[in-house]
C-alpha positions as YAML, in Angstrom:
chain: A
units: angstrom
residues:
- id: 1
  name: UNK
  ca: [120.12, 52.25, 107.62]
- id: 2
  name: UNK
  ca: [118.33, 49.80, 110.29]
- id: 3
  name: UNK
  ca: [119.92, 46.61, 111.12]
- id: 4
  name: UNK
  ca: [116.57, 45.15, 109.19]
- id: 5
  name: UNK
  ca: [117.03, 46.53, 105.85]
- id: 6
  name: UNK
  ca: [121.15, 46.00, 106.31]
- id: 7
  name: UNK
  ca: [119.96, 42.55, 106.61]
- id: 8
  name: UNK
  ca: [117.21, 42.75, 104.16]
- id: 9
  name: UNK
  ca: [120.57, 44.13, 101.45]
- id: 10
  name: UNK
  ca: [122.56, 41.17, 102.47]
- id: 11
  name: UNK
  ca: [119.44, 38.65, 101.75]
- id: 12
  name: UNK
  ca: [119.11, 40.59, 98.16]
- id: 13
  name: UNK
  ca: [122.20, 39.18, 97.09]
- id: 14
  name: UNK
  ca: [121.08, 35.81, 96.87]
- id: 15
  name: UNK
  ca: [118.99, 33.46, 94.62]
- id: 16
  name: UNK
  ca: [115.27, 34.37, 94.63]
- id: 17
  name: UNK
  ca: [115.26, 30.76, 96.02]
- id: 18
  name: UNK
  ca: [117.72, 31.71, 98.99]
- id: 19
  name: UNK
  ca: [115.93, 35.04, 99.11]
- id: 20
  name: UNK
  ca: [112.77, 32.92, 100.60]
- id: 21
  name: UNK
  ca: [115.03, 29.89, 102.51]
- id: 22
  name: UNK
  ca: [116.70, 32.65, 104.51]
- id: 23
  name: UNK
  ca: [113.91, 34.64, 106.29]
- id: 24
  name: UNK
  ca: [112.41, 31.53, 106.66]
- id: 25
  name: UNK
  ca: [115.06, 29.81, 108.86]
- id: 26
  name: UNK
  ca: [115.26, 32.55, 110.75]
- id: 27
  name: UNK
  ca: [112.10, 33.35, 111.59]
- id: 28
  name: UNK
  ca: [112.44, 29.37, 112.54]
- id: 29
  name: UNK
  ca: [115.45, 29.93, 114.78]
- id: 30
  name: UNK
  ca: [113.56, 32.78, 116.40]
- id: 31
  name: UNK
  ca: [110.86, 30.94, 117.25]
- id: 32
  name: UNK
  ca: [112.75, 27.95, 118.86]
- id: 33
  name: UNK
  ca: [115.33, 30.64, 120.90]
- id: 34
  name: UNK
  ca: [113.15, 33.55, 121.69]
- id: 35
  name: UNK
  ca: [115.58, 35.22, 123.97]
- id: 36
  name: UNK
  ca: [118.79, 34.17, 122.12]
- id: 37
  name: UNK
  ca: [120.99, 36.98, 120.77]
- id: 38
  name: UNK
  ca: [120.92, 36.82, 116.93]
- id: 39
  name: UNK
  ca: [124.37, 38.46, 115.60]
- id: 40
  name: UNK
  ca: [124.80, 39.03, 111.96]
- id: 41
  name: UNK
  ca: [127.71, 39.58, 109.74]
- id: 42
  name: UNK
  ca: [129.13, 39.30, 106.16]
- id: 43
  name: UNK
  ca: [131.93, 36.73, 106.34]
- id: 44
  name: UNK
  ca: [133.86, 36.80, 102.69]
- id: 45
  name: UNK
  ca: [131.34, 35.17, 100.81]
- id: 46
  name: UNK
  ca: [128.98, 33.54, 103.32]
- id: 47
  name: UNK
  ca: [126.34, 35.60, 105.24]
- id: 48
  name: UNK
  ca: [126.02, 34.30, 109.01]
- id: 49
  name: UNK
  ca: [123.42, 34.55, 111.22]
- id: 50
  name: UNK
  ca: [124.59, 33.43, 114.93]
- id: 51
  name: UNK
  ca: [122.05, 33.00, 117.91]
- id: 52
  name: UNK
  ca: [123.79, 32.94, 120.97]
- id: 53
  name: UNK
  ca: [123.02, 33.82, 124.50]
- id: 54
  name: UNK
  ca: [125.58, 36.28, 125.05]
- id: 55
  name: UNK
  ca: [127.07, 39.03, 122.51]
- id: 56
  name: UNK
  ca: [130.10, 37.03, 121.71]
- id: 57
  name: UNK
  ca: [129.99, 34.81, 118.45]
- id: 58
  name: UNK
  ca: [132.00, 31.89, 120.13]
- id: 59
  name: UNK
  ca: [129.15, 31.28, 122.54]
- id: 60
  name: UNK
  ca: [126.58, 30.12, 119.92]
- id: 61
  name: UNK
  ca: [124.47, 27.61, 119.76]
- id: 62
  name: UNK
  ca: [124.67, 27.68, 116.28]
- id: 63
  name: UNK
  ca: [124.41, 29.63, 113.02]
- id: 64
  name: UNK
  ca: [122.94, 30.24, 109.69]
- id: 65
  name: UNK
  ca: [125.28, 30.49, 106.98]
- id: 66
  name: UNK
  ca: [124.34, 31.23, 103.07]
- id: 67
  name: UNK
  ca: [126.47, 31.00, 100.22]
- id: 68
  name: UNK
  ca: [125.83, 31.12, 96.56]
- id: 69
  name: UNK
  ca: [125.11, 27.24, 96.77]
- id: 70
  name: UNK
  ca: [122.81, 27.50, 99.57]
- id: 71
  name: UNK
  ca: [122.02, 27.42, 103.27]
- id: 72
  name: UNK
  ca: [123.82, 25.53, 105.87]
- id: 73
  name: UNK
  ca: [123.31, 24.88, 109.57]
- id: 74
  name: UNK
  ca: [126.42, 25.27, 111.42]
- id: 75
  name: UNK
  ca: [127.47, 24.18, 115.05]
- id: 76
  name: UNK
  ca: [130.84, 25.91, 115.46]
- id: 77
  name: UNK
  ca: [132.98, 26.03, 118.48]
- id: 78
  name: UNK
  ca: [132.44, 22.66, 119.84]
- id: 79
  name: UNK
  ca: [130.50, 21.12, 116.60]
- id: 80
  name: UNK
  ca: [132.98, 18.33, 116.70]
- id: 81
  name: UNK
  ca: [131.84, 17.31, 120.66]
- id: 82
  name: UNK
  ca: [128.53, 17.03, 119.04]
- id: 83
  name: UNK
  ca: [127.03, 13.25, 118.96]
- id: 84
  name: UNK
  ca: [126.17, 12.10, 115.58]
- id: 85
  name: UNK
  ca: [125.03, 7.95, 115.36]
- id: 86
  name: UNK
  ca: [123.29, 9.09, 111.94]
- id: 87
  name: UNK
  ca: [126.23, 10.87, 110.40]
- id: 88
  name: UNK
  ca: [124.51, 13.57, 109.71]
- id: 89
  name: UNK
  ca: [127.11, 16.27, 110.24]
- id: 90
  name: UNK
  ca: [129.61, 17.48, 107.36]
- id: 91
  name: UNK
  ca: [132.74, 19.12, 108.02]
- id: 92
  name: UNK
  ca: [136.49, 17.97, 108.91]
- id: 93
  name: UNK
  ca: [137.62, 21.72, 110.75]
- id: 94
  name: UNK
  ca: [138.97, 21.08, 114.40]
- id: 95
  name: UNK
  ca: [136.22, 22.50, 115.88]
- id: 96
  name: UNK
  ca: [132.38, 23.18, 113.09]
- id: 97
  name: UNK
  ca: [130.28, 21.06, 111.76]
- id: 98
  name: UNK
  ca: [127.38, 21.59, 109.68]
- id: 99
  name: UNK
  ca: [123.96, 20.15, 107.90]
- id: 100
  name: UNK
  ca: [123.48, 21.32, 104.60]
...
């Protein structure tokens, strides 16, 4: 199986709703990092999608992250050096934040 339709299973397991938000975002991320490494990976319940300018997770800029609830924006790894005047980020993990 191609890493597309692996991807395309994992996306089938969602809401029709997420089924649409999904590709979209990423097609979204793509866009913005052209040349940015996009890892993906089942995690428990939570498909992640990480973009990342090296092959290592922990170097990411950020990541997708779906769940039965929905999609979230995560900044991991150093999400809590991240400025936020708006309070915009959720999260109280030593290290991730996220936008829902």
């Amino acid at each position: 199986m191609s890493t597309e339709a692996r991807l395309r299973s994992f996306i089938a397991k969602f809401s029709p709703q997420n089924q649409r938000l999904i590709p979209a975002l990423r097609r979204s991320a793509r866009t913005r990092l052209p040349g940015a490494n996009e890892l993906v990976y089942d995690n428990y319940n939570f498909l992640v999608i990480a973009y990342c300018p090296t092959q290592k997770v922990t170097d990411s800029y950020f990541s997708l992250g779906a769940d039965k609830h929905g999609v979230n924006l995560f900044f991991g790894y150093n999400g809590t050096k991240l400025a936020d005047p708006h309070e915009l980020l959720q999260g109280t993990g030593s290290s991730n934040r996220f936008v829902r």
